[in-house]
PDB file of N, CA, C and O in Angstrom:
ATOM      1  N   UNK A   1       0.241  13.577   8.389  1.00  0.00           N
ATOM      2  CA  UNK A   1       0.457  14.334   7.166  1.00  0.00           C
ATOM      3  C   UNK A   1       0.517  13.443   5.939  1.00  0.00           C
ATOM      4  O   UNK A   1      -0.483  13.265   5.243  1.00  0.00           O
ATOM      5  N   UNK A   2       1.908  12.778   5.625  1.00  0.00           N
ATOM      6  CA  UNK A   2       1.881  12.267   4.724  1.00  0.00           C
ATOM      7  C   UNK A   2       0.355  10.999   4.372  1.00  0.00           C
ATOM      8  O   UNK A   2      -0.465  10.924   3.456  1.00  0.00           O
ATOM      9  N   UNK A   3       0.638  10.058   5.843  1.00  0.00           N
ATOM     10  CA  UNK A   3       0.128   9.177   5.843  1.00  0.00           C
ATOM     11  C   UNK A   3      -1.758   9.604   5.422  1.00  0.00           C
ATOM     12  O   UNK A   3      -2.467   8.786   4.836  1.00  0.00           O
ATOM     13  N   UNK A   4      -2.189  10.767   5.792  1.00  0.00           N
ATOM     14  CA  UNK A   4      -3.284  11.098   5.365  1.00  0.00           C
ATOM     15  C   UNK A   4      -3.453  11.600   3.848  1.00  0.00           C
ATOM     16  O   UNK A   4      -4.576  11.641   3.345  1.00  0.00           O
ATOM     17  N   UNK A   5      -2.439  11.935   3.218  1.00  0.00           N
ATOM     18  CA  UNK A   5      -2.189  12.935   2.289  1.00  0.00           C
ATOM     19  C   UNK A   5      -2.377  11.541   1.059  1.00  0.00           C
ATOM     20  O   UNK A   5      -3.052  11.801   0.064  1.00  0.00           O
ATOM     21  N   UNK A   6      -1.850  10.309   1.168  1.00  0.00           N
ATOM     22  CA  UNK A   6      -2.394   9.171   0.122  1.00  0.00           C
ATOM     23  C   UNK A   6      -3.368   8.716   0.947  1.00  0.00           C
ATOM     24  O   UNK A   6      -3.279   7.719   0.232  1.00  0.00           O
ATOM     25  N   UNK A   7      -4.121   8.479   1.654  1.00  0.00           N
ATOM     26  CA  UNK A   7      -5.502   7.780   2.120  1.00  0.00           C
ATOM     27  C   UNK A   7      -6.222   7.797   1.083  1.00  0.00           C
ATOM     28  O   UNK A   7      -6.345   6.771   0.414  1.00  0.00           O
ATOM     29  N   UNK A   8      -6.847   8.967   0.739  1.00  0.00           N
ATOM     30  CA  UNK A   8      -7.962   8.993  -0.640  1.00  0.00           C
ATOM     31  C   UNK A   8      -7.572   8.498  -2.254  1.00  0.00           C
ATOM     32  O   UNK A   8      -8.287   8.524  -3.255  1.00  0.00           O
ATOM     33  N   UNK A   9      -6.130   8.032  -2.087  1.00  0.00           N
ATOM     34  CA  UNK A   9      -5.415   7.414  -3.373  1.00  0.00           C
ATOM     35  C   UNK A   9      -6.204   5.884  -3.094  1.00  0.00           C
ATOM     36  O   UNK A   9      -7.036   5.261  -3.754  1.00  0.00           O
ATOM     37  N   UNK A  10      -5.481   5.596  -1.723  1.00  0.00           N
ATOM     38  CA  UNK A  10      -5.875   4.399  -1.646  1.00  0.00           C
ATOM     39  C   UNK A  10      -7.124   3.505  -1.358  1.00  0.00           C
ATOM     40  O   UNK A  10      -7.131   2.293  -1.140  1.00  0.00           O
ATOM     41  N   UNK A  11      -8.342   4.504  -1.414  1.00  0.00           N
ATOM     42  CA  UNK A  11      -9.429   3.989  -1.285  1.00  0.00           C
ATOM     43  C   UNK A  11      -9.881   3.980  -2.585  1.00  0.00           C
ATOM     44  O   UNK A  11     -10.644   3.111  -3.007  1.00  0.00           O
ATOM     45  N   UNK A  12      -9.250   5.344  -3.573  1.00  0.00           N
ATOM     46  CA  UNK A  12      -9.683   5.188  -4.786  1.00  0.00           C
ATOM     47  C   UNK A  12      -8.963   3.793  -5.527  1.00  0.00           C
ATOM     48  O   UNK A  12      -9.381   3.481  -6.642  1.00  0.00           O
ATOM     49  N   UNK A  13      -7.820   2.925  -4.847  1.00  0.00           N
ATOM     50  CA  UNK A  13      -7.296   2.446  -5.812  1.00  0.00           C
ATOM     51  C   UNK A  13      -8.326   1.288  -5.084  1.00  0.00           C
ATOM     52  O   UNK A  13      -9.005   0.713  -5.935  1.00  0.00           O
ATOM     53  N   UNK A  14      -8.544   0.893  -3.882  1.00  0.00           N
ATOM     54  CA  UNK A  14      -9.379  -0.249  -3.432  1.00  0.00           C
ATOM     55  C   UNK A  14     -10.925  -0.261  -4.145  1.00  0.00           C
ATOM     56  O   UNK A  14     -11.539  -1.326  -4.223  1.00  0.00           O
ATOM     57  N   UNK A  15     -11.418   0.819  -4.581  1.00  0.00           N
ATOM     58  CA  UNK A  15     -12.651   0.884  -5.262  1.00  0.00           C
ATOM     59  C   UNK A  15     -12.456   0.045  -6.609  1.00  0.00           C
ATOM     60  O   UNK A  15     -12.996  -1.034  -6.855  1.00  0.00           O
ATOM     61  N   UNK A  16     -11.770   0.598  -7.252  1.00  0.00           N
ATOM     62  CA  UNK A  16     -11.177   0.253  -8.747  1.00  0.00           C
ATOM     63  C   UNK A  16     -10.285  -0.886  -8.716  1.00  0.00           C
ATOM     64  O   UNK A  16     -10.063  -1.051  -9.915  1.00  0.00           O
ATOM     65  N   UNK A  17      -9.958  -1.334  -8.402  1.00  0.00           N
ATOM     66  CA  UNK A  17      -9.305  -2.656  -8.227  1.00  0.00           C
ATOM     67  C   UNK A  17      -9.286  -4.048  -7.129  1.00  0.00           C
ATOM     68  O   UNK A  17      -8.547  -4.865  -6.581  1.00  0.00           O
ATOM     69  N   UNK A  18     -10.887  -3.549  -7.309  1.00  0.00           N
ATOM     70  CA  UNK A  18     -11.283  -4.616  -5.678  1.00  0.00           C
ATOM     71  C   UNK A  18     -11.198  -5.897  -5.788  1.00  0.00           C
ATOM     72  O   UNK A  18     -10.991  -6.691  -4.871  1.00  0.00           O
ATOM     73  N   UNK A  19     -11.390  -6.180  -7.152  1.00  0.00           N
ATOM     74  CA  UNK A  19     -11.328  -7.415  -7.594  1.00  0.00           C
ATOM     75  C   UNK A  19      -9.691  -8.258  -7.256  1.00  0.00           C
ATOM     76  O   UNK A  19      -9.634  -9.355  -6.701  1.00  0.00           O
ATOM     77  N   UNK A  20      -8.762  -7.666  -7.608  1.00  0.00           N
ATOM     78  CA  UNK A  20      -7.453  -7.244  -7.580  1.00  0.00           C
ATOM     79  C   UNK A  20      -6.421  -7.348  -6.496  1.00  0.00           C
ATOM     80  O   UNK A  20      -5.427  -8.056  -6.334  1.00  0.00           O
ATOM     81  N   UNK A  21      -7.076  -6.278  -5.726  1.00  0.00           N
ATOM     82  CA  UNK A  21      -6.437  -6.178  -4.111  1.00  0.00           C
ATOM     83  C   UNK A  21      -7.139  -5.515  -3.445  1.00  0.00           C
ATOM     84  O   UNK A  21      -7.867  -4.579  -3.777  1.00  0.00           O
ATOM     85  N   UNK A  22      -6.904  -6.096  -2.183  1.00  0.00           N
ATOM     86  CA  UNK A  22      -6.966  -5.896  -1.069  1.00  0.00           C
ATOM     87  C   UNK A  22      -6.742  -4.777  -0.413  1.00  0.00           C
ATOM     88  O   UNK A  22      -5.814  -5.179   0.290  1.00  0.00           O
ATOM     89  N   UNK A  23      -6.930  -3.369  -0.025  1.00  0.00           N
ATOM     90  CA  UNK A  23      -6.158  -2.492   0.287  1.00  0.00           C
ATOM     91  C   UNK A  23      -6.466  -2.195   1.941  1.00  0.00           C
ATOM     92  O   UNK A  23      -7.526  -1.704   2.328  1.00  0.00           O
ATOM     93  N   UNK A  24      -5.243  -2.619   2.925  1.00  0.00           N
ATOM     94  CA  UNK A  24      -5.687  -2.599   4.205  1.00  0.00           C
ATOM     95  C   UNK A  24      -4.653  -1.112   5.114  1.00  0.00           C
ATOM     96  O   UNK A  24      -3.573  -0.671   4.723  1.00  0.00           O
ATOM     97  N   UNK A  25      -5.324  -0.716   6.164  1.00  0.00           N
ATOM     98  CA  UNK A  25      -4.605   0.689   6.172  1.00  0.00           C
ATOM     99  C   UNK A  25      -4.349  -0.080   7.993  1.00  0.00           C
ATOM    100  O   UNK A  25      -5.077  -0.889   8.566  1.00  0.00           O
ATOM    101  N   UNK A  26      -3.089   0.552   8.474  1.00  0.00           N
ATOM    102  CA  UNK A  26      -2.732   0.151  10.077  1.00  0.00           C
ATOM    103  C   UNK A  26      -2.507   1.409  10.289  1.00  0.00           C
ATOM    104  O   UNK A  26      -1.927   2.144   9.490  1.00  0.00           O
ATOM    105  N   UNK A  27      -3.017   1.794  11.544  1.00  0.00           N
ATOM    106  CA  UNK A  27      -2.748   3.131  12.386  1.00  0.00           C
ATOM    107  C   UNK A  27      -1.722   2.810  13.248  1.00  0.00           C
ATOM    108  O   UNK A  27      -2.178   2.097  14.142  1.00  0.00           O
ATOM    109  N   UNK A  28      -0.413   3.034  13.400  1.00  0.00           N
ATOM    110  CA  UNK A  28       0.722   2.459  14.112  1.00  0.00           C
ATOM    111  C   UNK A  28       0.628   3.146  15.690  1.00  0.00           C
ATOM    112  O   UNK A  28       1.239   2.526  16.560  1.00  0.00           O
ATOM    113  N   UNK A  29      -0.275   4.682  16.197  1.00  0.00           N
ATOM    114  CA  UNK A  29      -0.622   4.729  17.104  1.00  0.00           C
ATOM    115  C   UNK A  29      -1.903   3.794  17.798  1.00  0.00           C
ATOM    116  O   UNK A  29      -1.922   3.826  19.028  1.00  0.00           O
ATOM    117  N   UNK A  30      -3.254   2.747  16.953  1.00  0.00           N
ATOM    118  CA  UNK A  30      -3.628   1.652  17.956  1.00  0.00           C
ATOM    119  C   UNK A  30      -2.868   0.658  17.892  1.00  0.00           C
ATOM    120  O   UNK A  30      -3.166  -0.119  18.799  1.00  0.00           O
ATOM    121  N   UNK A  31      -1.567   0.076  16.934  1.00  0.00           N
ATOM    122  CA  UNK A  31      -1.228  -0.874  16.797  1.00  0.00           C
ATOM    123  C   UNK A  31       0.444  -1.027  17.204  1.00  0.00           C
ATOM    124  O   UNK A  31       1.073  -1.932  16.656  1.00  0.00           O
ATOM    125  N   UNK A  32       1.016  -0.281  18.005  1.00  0.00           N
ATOM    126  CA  UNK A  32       2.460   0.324  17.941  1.00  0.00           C
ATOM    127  C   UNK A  32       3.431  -1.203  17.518  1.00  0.00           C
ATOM    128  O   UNK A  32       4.528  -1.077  16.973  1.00  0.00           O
ATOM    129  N   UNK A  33       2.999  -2.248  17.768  1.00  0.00           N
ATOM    130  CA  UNK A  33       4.031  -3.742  17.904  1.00  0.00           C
ATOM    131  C   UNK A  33       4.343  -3.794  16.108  1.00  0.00           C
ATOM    132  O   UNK A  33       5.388  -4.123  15.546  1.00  0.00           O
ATOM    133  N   UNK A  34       3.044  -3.347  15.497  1.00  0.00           N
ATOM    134  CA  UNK A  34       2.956  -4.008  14.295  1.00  0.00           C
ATOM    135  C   UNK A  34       4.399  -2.957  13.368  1.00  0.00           C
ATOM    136  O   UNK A  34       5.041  -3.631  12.562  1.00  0.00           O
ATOM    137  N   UNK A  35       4.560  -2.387  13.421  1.00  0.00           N
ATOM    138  CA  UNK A  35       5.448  -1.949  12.431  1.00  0.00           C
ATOM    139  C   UNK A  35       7.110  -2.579  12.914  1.00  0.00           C
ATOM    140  O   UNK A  35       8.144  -2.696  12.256  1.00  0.00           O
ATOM    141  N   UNK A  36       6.873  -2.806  13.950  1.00  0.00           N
ATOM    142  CA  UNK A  36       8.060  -3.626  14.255  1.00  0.00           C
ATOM    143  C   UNK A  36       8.536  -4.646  13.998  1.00  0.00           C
ATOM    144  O   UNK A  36       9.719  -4.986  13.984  1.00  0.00           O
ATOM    145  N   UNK A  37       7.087  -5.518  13.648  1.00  0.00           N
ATOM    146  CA  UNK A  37       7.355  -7.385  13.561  1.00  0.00           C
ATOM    147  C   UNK A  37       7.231  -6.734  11.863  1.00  0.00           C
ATOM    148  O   UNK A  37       7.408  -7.673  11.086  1.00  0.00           O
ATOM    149  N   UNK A  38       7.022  -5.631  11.240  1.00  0.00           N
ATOM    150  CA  UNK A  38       7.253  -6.369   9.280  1.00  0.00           C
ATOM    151  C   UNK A  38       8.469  -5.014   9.050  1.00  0.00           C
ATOM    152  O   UNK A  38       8.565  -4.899   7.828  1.00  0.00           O
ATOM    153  N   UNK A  39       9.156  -4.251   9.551  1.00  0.00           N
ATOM    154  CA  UNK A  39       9.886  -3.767   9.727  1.00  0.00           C
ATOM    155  C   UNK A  39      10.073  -2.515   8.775  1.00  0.00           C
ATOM    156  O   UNK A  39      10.789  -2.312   7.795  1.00  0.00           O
ATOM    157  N   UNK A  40       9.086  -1.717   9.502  1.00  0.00           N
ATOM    158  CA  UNK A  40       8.624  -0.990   8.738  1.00  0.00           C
ATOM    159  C   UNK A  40       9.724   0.483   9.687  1.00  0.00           C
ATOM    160  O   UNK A  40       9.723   0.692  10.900  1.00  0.00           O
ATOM    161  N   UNK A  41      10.362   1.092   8.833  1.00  0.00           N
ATOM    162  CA  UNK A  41      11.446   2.088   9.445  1.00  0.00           C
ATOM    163  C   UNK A  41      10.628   3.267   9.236  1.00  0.00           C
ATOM    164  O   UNK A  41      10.336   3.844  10.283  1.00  0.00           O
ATOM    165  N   UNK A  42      10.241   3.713   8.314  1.00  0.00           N
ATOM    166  CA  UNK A  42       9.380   5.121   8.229  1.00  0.00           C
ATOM    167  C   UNK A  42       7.519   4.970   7.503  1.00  0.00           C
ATOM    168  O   UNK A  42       6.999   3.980   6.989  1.00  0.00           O
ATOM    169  N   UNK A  43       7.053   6.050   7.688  1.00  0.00           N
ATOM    170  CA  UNK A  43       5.515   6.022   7.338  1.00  0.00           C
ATOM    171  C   UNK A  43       5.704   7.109   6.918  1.00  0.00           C
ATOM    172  O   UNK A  43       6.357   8.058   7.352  1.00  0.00           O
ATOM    173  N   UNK A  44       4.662   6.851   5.382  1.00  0.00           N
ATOM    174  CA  UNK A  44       4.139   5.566   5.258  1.00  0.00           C
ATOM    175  C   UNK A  44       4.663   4.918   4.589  1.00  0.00           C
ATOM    176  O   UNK A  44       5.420   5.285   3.690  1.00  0.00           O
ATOM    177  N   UNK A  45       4.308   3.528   4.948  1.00  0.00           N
ATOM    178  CA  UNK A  45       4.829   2.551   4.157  1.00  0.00           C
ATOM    179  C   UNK A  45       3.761   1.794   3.396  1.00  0.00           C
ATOM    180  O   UNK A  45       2.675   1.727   3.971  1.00  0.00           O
ATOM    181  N   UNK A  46       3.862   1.218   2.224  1.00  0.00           N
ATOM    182  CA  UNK A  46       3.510   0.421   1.882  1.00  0.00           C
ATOM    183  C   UNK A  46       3.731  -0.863   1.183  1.00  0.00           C
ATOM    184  O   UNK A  46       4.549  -0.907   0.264  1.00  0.00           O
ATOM    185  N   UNK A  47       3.174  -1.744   1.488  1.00  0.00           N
ATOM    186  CA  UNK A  47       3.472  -3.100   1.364  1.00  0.00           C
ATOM    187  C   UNK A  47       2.875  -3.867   0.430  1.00  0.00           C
ATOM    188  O   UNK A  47       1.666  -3.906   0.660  1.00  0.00           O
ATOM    189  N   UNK A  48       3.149  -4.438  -0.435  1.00  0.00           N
ATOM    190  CA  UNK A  48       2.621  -5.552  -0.795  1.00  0.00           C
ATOM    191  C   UNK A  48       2.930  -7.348  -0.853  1.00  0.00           C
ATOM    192  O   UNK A  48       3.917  -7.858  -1.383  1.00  0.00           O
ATOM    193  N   UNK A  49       1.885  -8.042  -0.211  1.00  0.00           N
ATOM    194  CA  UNK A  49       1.453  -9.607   0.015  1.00  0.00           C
ATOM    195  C   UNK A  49       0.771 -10.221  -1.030  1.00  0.00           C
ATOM    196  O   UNK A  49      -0.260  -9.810  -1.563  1.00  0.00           O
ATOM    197  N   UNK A  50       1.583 -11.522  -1.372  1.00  0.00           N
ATOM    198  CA  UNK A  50       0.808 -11.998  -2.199  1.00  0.00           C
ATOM    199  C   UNK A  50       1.257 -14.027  -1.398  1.00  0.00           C
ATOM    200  O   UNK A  50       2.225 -14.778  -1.282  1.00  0.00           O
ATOM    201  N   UNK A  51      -0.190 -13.994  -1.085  1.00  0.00           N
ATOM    202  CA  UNK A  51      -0.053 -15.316  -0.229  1.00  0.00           C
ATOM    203  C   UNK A  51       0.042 -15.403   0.759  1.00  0.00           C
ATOM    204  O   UNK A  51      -0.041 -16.556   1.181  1.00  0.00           O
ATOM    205  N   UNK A  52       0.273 -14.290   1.782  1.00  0.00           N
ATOM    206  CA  UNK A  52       0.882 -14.271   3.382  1.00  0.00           C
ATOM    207  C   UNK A  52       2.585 -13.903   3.038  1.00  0.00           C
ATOM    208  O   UNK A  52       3.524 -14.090   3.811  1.00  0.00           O
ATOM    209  N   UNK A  53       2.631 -13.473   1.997  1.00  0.00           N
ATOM    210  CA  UNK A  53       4.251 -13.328   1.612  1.00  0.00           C
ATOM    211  C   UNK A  53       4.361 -12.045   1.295  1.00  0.00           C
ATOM    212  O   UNK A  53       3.899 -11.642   0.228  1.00  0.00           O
ATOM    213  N   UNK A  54       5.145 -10.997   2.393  1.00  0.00           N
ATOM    214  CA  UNK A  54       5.481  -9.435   1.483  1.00  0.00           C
ATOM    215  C   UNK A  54       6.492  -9.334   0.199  1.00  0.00           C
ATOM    216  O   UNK A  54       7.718  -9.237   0.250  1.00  0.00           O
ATOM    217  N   UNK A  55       5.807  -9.374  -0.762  1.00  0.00           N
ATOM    218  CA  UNK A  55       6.938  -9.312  -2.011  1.00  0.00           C
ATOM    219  C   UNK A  55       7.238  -8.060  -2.210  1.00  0.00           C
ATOM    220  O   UNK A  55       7.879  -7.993  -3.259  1.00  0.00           O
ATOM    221  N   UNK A  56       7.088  -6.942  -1.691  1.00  0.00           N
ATOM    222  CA  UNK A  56       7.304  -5.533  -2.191  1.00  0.00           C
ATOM    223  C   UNK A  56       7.061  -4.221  -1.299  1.00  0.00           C
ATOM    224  O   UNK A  56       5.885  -3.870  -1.203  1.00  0.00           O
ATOM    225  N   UNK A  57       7.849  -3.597  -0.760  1.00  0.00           N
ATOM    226  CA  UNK A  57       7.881  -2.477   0.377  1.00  0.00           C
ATOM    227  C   UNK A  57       8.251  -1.115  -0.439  1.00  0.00           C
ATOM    228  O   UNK A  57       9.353  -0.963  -0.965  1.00  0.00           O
ATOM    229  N   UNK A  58       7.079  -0.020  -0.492  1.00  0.00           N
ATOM    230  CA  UNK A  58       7.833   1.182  -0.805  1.00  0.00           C
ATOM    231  C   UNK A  58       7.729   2.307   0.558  1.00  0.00           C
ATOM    232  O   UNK A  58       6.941   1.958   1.436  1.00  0.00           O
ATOM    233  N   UNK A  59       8.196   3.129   0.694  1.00  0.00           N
ATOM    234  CA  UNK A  59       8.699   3.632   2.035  1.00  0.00           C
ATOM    235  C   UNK A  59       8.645   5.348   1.294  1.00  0.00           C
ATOM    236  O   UNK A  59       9.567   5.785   0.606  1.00  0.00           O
ATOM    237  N   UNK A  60       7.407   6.114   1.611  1.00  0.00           N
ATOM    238  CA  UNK A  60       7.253   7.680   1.333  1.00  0.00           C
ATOM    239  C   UNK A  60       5.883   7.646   0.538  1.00  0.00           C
ATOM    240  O   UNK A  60       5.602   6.713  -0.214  1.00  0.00           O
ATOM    241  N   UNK A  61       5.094   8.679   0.747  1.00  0.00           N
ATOM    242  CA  UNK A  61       3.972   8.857   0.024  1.00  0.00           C
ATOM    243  C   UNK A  61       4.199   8.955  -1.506  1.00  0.00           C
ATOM    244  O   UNK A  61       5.317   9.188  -1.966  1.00  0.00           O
ATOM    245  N   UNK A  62       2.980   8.749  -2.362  1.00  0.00           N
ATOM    246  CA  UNK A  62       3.335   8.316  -3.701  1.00  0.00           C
ATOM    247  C   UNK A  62       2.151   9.302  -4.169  1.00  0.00           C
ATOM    248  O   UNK A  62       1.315   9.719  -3.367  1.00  0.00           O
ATOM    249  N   UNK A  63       2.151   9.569  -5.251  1.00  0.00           N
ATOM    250  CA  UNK A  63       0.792  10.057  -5.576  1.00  0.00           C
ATOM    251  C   UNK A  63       0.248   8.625  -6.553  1.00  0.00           C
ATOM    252  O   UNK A  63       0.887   7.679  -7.013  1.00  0.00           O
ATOM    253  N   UNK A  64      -1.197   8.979  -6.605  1.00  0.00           N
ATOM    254  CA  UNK A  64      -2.017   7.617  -7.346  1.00  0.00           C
ATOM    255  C   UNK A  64      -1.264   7.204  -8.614  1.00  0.00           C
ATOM    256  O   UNK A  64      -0.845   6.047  -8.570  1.00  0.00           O
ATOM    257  N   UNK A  65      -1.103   7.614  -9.288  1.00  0.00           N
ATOM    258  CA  UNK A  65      -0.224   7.006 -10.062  1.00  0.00           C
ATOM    259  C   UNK A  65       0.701   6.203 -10.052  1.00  0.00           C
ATOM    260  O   UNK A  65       0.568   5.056 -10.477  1.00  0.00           O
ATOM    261  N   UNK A  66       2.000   6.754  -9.476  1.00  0.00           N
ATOM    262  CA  UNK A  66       3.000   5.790  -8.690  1.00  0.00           C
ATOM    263  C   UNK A  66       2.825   4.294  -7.875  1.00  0.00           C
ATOM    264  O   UNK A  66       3.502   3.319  -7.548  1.00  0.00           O
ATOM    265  N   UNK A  67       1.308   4.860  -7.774  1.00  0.00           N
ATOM    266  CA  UNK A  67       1.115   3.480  -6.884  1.00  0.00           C
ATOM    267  C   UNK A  67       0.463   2.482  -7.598  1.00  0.00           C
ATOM    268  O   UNK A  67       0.667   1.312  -7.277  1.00  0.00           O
ATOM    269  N   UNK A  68      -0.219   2.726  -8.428  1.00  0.00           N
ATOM    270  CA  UNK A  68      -0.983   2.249  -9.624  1.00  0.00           C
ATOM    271  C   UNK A  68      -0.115   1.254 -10.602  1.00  0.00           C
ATOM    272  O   UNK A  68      -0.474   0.137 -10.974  1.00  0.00           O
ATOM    273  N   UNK A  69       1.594   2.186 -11.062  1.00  0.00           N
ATOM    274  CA  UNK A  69       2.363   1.786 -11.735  1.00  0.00           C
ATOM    275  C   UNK A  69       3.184   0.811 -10.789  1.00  0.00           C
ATOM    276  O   UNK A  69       3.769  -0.029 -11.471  1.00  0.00           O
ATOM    277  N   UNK A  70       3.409   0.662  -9.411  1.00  0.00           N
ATOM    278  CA  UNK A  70       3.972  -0.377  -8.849  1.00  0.00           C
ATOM    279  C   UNK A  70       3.410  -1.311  -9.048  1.00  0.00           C
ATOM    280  O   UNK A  70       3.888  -2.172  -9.787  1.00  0.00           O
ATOM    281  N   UNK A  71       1.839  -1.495  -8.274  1.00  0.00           N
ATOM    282  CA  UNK A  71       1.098  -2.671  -8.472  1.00  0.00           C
ATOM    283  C   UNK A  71       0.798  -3.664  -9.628  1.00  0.00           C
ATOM    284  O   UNK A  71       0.524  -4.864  -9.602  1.00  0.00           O
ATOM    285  N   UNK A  72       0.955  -2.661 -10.793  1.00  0.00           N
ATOM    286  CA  UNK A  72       1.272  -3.024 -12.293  1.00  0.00           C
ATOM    287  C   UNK A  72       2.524  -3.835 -12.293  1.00  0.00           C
ATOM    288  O   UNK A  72       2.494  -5.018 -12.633  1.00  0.00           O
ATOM    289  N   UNK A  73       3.524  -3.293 -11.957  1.00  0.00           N
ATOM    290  CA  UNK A  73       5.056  -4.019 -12.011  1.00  0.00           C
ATOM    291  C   UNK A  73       4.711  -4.909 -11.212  1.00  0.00           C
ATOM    292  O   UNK A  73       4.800  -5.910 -11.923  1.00  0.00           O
ATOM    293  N   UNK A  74       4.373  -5.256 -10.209  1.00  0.00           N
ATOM    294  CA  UNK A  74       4.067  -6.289  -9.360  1.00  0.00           C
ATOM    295  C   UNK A  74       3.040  -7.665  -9.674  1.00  0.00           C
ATOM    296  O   UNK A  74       2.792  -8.768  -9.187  1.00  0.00           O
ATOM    297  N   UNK A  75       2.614  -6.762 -10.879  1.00  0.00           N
ATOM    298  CA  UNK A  75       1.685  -8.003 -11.650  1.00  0.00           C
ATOM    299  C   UNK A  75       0.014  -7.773 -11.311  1.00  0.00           C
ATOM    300  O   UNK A  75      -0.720  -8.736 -11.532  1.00  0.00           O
ATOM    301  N   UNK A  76      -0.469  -6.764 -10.884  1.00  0.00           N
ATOM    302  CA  UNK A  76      -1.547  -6.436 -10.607  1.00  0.00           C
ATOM    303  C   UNK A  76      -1.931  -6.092 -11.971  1.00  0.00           C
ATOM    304  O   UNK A  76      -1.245  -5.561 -12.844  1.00  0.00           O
ATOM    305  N   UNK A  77      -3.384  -6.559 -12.015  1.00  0.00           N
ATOM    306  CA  UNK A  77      -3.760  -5.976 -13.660  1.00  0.00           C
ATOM    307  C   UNK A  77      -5.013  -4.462 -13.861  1.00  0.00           C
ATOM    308  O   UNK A  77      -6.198  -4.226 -13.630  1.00  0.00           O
ATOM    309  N   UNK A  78      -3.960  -3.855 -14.353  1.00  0.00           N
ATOM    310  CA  UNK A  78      -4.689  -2.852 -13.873  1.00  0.00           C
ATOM    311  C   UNK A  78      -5.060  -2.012 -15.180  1.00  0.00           C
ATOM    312  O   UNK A  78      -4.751  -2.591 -16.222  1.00  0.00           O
ATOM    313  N   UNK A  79      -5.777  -0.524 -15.360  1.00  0.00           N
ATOM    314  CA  UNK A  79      -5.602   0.357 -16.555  1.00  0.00           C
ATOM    315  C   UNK A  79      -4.122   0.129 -17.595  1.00  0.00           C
ATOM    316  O   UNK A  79      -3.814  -0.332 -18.694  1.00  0.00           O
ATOM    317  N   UNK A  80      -3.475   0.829 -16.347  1.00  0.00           N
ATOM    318  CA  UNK A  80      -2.352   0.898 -16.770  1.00  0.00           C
ATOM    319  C   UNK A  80      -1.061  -0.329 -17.035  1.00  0.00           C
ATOM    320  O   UNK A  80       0.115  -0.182 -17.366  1.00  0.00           O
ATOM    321  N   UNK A  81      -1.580  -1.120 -16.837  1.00  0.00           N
ATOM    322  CA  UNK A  81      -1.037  -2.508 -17.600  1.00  0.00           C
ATOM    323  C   UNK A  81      -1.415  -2.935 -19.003  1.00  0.00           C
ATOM    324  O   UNK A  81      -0.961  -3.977 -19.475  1.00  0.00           O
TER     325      UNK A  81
END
């Protein structure tokens, strides 16, 4: 549900900001270990790495915007920066 419900945010934000970031998606049913080793309590989650380093976890679907305006706070350069 949720986790499908931003998918098309986040391909739109990987189109438009490819230069930027990276936008990678984990299915926690092929991958079940992985939400365990970055400690991820609910989905979806999202994360952001800068270096091999998670500097930033938000936890509930966002609409594009919200997510747009994190990555901004996070120093991503975006429209809305």
């Amino acid at each position: 549900g949720p986790c499908k419900q931003i998918g098309p945010a986040l391909e739109q934000i990987a189109d438009e900001l490819g230069g930027q970031v990276t936008v990678a998606k984990i299915n926690i049913d092929d991958s079940p270990m992985t939400p365990s080793k970055l400690g991820v309590k609910g989905i979806p989650t999202l994360m952001l790495f800068k270096d091999g380093q998670m500097t930033s976890m938000k936890v509930g679907a966002m609409p594009k915007g919200k997510i747009v305006e994190w990555l901004a706070e996070a120093g991503v350069k975006t429209d809305a920066a």
